[in-house]
C-alpha positions in Angstrom: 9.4 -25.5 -47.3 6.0 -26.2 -45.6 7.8 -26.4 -42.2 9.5 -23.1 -43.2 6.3 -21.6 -44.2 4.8 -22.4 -40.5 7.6 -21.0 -38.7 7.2 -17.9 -40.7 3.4 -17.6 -40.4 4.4 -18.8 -36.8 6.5 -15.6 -36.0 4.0 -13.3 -37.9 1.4 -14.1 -35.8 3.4 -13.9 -32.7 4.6 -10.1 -34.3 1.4 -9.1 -34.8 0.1 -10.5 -31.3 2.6 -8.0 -29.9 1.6 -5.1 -31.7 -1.8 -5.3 -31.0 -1.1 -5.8 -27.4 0.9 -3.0 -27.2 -1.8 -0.5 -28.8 -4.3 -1.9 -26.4 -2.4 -2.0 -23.3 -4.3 -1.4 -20.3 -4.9 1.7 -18.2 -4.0 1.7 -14.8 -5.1 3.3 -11.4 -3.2 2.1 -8.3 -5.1 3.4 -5.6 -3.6 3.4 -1.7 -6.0 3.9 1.6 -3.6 5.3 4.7 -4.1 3.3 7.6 -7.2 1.6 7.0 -7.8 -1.8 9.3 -8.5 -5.5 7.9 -11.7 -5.6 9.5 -13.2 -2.4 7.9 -14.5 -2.7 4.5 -18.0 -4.6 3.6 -16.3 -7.7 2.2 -14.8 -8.4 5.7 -18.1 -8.4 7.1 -17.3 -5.0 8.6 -19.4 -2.4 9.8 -18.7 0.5 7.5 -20.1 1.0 4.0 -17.8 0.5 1.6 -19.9 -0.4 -1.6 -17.2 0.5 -3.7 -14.6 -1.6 -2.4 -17.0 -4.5 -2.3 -17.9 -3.6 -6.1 -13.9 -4.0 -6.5 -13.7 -7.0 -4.7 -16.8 -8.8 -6.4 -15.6 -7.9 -10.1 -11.7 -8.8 -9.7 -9.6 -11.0 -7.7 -9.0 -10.5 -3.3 -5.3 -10.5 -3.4 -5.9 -12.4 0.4 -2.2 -12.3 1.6 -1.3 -8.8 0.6 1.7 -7.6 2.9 3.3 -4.4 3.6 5.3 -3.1 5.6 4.1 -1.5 9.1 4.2 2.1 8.3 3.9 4.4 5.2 7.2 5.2 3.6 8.7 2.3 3.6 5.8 0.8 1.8 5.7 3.8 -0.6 9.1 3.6 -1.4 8.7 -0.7 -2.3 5.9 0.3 -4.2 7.9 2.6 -6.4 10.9 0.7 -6.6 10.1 -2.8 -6.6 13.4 -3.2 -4.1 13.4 -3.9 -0.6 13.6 -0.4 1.8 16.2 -1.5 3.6 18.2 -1.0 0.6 16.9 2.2 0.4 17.5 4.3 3.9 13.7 3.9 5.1 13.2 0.9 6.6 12.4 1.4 10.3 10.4 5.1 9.9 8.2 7.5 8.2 9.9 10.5 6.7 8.9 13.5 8.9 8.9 18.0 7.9 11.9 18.2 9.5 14.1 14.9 7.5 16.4 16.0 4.6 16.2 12.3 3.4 14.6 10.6 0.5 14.9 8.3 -2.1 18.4 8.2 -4.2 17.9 9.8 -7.4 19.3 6.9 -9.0 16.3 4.3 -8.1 14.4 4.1 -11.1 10.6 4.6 -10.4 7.8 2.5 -11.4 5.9 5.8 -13.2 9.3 6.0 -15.4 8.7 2.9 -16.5 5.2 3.7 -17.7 6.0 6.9 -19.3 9.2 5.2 -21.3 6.8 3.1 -22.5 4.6 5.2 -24.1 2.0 5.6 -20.9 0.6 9.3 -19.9 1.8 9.3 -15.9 0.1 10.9 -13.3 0.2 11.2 -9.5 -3.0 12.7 -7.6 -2.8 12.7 -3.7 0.1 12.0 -0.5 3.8 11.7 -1.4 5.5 11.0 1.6 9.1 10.0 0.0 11.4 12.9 -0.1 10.6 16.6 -0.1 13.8 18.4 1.0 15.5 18.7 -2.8 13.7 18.5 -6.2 15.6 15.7 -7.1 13.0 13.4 -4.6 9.9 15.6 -5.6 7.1 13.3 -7.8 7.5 15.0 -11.1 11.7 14.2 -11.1 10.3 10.4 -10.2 8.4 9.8 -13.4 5.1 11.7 -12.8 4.3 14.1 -16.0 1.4 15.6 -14.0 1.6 16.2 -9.7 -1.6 17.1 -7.9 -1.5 16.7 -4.2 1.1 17.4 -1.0 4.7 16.0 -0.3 3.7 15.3 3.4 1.7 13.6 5.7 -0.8 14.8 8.5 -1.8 17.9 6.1 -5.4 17.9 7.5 -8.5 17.2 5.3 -10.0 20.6 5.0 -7.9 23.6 4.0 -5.4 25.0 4.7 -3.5 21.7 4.2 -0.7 22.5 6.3 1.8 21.1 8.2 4.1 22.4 10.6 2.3 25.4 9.9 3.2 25.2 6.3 1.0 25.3 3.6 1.6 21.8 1.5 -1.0 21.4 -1.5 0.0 21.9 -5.1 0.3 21.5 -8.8 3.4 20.5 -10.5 5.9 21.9 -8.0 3.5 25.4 -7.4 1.6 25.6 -4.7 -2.4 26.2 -4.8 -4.7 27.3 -2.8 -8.5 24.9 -2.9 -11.8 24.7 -1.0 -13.7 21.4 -0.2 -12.7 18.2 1.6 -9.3 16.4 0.3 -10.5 12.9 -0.3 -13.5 14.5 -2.8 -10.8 17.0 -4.0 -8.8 13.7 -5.0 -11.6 12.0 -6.7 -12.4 15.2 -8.8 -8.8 15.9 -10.2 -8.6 11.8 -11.0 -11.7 12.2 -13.1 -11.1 15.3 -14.6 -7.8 13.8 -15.6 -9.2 10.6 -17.0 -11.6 12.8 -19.4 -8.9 15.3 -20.7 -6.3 12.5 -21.1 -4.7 11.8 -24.5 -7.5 8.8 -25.7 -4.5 7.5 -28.0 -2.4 6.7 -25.2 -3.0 4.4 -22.2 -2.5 6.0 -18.7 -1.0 5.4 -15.3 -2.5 7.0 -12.3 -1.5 6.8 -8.7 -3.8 7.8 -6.1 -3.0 7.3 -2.9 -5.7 9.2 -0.3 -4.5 10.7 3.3 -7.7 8.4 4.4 -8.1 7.5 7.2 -5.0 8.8 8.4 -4.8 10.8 11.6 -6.3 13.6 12.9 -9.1 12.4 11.4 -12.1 14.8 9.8 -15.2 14.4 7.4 -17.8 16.0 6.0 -20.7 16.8 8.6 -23.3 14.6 7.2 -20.8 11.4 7.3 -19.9 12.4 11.0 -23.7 12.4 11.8 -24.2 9.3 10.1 -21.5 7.0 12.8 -22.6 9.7 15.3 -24.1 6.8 17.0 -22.1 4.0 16.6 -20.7 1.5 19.0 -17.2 0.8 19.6 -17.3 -2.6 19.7 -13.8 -3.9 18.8 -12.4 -7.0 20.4 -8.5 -6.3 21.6 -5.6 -6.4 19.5 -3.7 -8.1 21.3 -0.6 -5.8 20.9 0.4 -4.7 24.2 1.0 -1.3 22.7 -2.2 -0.2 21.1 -4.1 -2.3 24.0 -3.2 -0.1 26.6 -4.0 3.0 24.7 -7.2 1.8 24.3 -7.5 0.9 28.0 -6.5 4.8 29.5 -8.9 6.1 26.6 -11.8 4.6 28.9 -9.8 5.5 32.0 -9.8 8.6 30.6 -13.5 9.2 29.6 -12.1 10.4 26.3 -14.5 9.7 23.2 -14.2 6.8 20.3 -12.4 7.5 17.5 -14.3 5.1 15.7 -17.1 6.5 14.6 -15.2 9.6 13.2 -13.1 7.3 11.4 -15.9 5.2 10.2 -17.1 8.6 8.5 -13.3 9.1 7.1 -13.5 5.7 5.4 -17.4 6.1 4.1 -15.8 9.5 2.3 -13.0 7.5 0.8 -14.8 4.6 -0.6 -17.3 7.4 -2.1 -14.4 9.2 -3.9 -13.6 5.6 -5.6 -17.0 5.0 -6.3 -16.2 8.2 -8.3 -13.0 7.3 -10.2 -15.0 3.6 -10.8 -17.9 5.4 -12.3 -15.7 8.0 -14.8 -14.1 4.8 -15.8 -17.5 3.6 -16.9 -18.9 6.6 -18.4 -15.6 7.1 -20.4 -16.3 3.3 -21.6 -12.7 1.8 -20.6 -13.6 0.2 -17.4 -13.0 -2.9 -19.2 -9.4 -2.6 -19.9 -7.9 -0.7 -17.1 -6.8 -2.6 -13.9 -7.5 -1.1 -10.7 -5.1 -2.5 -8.0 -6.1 -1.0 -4.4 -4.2 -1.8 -0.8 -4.3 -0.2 1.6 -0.1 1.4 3.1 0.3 -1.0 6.0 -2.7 -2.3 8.8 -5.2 0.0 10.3 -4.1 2.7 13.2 -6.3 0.3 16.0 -4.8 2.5 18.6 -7.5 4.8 20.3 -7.0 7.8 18.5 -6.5 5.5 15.1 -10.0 3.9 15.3 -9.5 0.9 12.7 -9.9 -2.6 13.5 -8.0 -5.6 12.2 -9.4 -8.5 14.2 -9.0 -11.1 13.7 -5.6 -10.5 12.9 -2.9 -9.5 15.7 -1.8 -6.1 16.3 -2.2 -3.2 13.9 0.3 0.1 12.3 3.3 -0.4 14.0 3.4 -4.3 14.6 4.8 -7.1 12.6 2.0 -8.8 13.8 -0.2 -10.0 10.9 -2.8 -6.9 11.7 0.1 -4.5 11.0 1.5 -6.1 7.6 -1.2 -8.0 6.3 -3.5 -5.3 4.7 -6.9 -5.3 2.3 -5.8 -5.5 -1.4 -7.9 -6.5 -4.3 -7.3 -5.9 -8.3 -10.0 -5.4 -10.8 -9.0 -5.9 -14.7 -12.9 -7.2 -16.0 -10.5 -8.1 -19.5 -8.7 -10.5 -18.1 -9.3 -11.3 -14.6 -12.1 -13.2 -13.6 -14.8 -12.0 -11.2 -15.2 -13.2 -7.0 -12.1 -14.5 -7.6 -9.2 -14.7 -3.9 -5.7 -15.6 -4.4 -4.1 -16.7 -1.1 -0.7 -16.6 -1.7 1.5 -14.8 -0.6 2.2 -11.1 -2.6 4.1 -8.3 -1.1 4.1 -4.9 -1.9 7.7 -4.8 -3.8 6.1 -7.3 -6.4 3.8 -4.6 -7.3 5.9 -3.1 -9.7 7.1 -6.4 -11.8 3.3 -7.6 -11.6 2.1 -4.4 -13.0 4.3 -4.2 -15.8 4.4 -7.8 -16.7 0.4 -7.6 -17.1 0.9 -4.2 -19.5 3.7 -6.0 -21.6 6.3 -3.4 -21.2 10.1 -3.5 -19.4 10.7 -2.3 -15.6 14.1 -0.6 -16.7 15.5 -1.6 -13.1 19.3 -2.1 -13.7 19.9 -3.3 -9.6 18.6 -6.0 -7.7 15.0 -6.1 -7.7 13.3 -7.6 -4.5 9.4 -8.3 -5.6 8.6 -10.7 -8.3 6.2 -11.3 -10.9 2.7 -12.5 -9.6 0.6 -11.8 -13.0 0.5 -15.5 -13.1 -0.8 -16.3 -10.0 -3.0 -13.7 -10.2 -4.6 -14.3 -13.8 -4.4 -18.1 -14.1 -3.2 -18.9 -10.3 -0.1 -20.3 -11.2 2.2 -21.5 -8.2 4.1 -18.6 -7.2 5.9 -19.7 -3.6 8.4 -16.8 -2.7 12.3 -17.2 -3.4 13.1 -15.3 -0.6 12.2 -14.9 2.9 10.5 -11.7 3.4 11.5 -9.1 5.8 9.7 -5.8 7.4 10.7 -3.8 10.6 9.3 -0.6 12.0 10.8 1.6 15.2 7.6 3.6 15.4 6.0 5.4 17.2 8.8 4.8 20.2 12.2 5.1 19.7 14.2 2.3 20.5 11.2 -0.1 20.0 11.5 -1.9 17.1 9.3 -4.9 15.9 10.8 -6.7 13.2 9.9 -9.8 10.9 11.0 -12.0 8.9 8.9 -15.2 7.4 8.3 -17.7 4.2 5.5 -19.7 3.1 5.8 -21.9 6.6 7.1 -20.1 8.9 7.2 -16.4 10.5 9.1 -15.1 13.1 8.4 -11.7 14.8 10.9 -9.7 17.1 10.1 -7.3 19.5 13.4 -5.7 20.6 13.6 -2.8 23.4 17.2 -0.9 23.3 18.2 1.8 25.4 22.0 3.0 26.7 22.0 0.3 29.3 21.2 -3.1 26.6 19.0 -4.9 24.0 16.3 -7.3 25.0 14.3 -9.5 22.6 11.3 -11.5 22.6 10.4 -13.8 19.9 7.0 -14.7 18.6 7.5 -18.1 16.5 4.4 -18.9 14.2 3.0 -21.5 11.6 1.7 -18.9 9.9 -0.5 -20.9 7.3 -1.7 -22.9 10.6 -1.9 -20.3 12.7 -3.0 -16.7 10.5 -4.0 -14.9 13.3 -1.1 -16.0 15.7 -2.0 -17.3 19.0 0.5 -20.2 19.1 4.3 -19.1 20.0 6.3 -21.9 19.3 9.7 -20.2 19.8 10.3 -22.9 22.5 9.6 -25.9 20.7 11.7 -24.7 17.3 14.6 -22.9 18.7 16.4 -24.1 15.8 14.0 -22.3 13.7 14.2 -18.9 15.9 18.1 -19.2 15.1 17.6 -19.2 11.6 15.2 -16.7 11.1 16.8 -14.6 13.9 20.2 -14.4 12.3 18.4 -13.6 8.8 16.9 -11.2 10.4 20.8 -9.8 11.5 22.1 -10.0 7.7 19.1 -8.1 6.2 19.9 -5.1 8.9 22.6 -5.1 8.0 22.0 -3.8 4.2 20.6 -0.6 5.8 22.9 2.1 4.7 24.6 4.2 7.8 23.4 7.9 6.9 20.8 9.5 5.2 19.7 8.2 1.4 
């Protein structure tokens, strides 16, 4: 009876644990900077203030090896779905104005998952994943509330066009507003946050155009990097090297202190969202997760910098994958914490909901795992699989392509045209060797063949046509 009594006591315990974790589940903002570089925010010693972002940074946990993939929908879409893009139809490229393709209707969305569990869901800022039937729009994917535009390259002051069309709007209508985009965002976020329903916990995603190309800002930030060097060391991508090289041929200006302005304004319009948090008195019990799409643009029009890491937007090279993260949750995370393993952006979604206690609902094979343990208690969280990202822009026909694990990572540049296929491979230690200066392709062919013919069985999930 007594051993009967414990087990019963036991289970009620356990019961009521649940219940009260459910009613005080956590709020949560996942917040996404466009393009921004590794070496470009205050915590990496860079040379733009970004108080915020270090505030973030010093109160949570650096998620250190945070990896994307090279460009922005094919990041957008893991971070929705949890799954890999190459299972998805947008794996090697963006989707541009004039693309009927999306994301299948079927793919269950990580906002669903929120709102089936009792979350308030909103989506403030760019879409970027469908936009040619409703079906791929952000309110049929989960998102009871939509403020923001479907594209990319809409311009930061009105009229937020592109191609010549007007692309800003609320809940499927468009709108006409005044003022600079990444203030715009901050203000809808924290009006949000104070009209929300206080008896429910919320999801918000806000992911800024900043500092994505053509890049603008507010007069008085332009006049504050008026005078600023551009400094950067090279990238060592041949690609974005010898852009910046026939810039100076050229006699053409920096882009780096106009985009040194274009972050300044972004990590102001967090500062924002971080103080509403505070004044509503639930900063304590929401988790902010920010990252930023894929590496900085370190091209010369770009004007981000990701050295020491190779490469940049684009590359498979560390400086195009490997991109600033950190997650704030002052309840349960401690502060000036860094995890250095290894976390992609597909895990997102399982880490997210395993931290709010609530199902993901995805049916098919999901690609990202749980890291809530590694992240709360660092737990041991090597990777089961070997992880793969590819992009073919900007050139057509130029494709750099990964795939690496915990020891090793291989990179492939291929260069295919009507006449053949050529393909140089970049072998790394990468644990060794993080910013990869040491090809050992030549000293662990065996290891090239491997990863190479990995590489061939993962491209070939990409589906022939369209979604």
């Amino acid at each position: 009876m007594s051993r009967l009594s414990n087990a019963l006591l036991l289970a009620t315990s356990v019961m009521a644990s649940a219940l009260v974790s459910a009613n005080e589940r956590p709020n949560i903002i996942v917040i996404v900077a466009d393009d921004l570089g590794w070496a470009d925010v205050g915590y990496h010693q860079g040379p733009i203030d970004t108080p915020a972002l270090d505030q973030l940074a010093a109160q949570g946990v650096q998620l250190d090896r945070f990896y994307t993939t090279p460009i922005c929908s094919p990041t957008r879409a893991a971070l929705m779905t949890g799954r890999d893009p190459i299972r998805l139809g947008v794996a090697y490229a963006t989707i541009m104005p004039w693309m009927n393709n999306g994301i299948h209707p079927d793919e269950q969305f990580m906002p669903t998952a929120f709102r089936d569990a009792g979350y308030q869901t909103a989506m403030v800022g760019k879409w970027h994943l469908g936009h040619a039937q409703q079906d791929f729009h952000p309110n049929n994917r989960g998102f009871e509330h939509f403020f923001g535009h479907l594209h990319t390259e809409v311009g930061y002051f009105p009229p937020f066009s592109n191609q010549g069309g007007k692309d800003f709007q609320l809940n499927g209508q468009s709108i006409t507003k005044d003022g600079y985009e990444t203030f715009l965002l901050a203000d809808e976020v924290s009006r949000y946050i104070r009209e929300r329903n206080t008896e429910k916990p919320f999801f918000v995603y806000m992911p800024f155009i900043a500092p994505h190309t053509p890049l603008e800002a507010p007069e008085e930030l332009l006049a504050k990097y008026a005078d600023m060097v551009d400094d950067r060391k090279p990238a060592r991508a041949r690609n974005t090297d010898n852009t910046r090289r026939i810039r100076k041929m050229t006699m053409r200006p920096s882009a780096r202190p106009q985009y040194a302005a274009v972050v300044d304004a972004m990590d102001q319009a967090i500062a924002q969202v971080l103080a509403t948090l505070e004044e509503q008195g639930i900063a304590d019990n929401t988790i902010v997760l920010f990252f930023s799409d894929n590496g900085g643009a370190a091209y010369a029009t770009g004007g981000a910098d990701n050295v020491p890491l190779r490469g940049g937007k684009g590359d498979t090279f560390e400086g195009g994958i490997r991109v600033v993260s950190v997650m704030r949750w002052p309840a349960a995370i401690s502060s000036g914490a860094k995890m250095e393993q290894i976390m992609t952006v597909m895990d997102v979604f399982p880490t997210l909901a395993a931290a709010a206690g609530i199902e993901t609902g995805i049916t098919r094979k999901m690609d990202g795992q749980n890291m809530w343990p590694a992240i709360v208690d660092n737990v041991p969280s090597p990777r089961q699989q070997t992880v793969f990202f590819a992009s073919e822009t900007p050139t057509y026909g130029s494709f750099s392509i990964t795939a690496f694990n915990e020891h090793w990572k291989l990179v492939q540049e291929i260069e295919q045209d009507n006449e053949g296929t050529s393909i140089t491979n970049h072998l790394f230690r990468i644990i060794e060797d993080p910013f990869e200066y040491n090809n050992l392709a030549q000293a662990h062919p065996e290891v090239v063949r491997q990863l190479a013919q990995e590489i061939r069985d993962w491209r070939a999930l990409y589906p022939i046509s369209g979604v």
